[in-house]
C-alpha positions as CSV (number, residue, x, y, z in Angstrom):
1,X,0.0,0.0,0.0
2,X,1.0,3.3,-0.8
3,X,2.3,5.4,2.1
4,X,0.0,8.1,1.7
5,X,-2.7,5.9,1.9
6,X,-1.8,3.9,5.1
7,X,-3.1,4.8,8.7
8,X,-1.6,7.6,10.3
9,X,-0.1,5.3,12.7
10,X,1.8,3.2,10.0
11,X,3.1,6.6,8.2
12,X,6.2,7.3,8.7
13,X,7.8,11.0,8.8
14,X,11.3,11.7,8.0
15,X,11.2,15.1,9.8
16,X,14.7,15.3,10.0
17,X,15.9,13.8,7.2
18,X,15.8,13.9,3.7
19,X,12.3,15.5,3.1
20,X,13.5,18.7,5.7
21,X,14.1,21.5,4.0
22,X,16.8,23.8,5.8
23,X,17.0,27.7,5.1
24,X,20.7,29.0,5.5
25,X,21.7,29.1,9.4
26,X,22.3,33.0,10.4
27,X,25.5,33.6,12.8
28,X,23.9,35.4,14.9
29,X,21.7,32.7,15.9
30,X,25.2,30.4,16.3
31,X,24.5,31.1,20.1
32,X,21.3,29.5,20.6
33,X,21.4,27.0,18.3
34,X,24.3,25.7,20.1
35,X,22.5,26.3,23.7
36,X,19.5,24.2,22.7
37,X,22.1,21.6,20.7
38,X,23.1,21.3,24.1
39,X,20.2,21.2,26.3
40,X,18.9,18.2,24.5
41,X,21.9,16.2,24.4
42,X,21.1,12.8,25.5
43,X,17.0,13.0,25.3
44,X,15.0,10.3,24.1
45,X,12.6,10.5,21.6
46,X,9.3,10.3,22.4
47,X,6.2,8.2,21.1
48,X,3.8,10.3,18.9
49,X,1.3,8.2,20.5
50,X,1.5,8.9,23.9
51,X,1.8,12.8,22.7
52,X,-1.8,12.1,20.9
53,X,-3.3,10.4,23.8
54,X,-2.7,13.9,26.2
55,X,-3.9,15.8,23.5
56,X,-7.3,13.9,23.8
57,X,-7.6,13.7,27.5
58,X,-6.9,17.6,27.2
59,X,-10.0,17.6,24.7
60,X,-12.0,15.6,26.6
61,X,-11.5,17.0,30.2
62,X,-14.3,19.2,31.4
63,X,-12.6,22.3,31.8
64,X,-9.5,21.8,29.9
65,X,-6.7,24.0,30.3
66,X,-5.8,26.8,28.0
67,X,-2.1,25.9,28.1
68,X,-0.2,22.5,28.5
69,X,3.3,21.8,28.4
70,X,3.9,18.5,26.4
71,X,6.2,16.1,27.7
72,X,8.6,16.5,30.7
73,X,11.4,18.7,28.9
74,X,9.6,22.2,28.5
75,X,8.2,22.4,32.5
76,X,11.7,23.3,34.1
77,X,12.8,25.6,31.3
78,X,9.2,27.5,31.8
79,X,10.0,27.3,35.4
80,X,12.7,28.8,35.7
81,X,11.8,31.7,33.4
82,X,8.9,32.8,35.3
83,X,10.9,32.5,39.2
84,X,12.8,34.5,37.1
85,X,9.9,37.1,36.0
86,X,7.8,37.2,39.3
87,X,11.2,38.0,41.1
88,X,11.8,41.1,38.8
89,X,7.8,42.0,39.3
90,X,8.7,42.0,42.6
91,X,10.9,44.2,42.6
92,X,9.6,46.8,40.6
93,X,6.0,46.3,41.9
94,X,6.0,49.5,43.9
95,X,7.1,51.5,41.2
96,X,4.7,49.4,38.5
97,X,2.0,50.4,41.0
98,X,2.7,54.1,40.8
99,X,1.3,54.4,37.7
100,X,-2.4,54.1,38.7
101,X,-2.0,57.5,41.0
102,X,-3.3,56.3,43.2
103,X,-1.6,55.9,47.3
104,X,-4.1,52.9,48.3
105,X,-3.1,51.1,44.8
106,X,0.7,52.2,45.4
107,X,0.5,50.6,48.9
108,X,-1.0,46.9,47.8
């Protein structure tokens, strides 16, 4: 059987290979490109399947949520970046607050 007309689950998808298409790498980009090279060293790929079957738990959940993190990988990363954040609102909260005019908004 043809591969375009087998089940999605037989098909097969050479993202990374040789039906990718690959624009020109820029060198500013060198930096992260190399960061993320590295961050991912030594992961495991992971089974479309079990990516599909969160997708439709998400779809069938009564109030599902608006955003979901997919796998194990992203959650630290996301972590981190919003300690990150709320510790910089922090400390500019006072000054944030100003801007209303208000002193019983500027004292919250």
């Amino acid at each position: 059987m043809p591969a375009h007309r087998k089940p999605a689950d037989e098909r097969v998808v050479d993202w990374n290979g040789s039906s990718a298409v690959w624009a020109e790498p820029l060198p500013p980009y060198e930096q992260f490109r190399s960061a993320r090279r590295t961050a991912t060293t030594g992961l495991k790929p992971i089974d479309p399947r079990a990516t599909a079957t969160a997708i439709l738990a998400l779809a069938d959940a009564a109030e599902p949520s608006l955003r979901l993190f997919l796998g194990t990988y992203p959650y630290p990363l996301a972590e981190k970046a919003y300690t990150q954040r709320l510790h910089t609102w922090r400390q500019w909260h006072q000054l944030a607050a100003s801007a209303d005019g208000s002193p019983s908004e500027t004292a919250r």
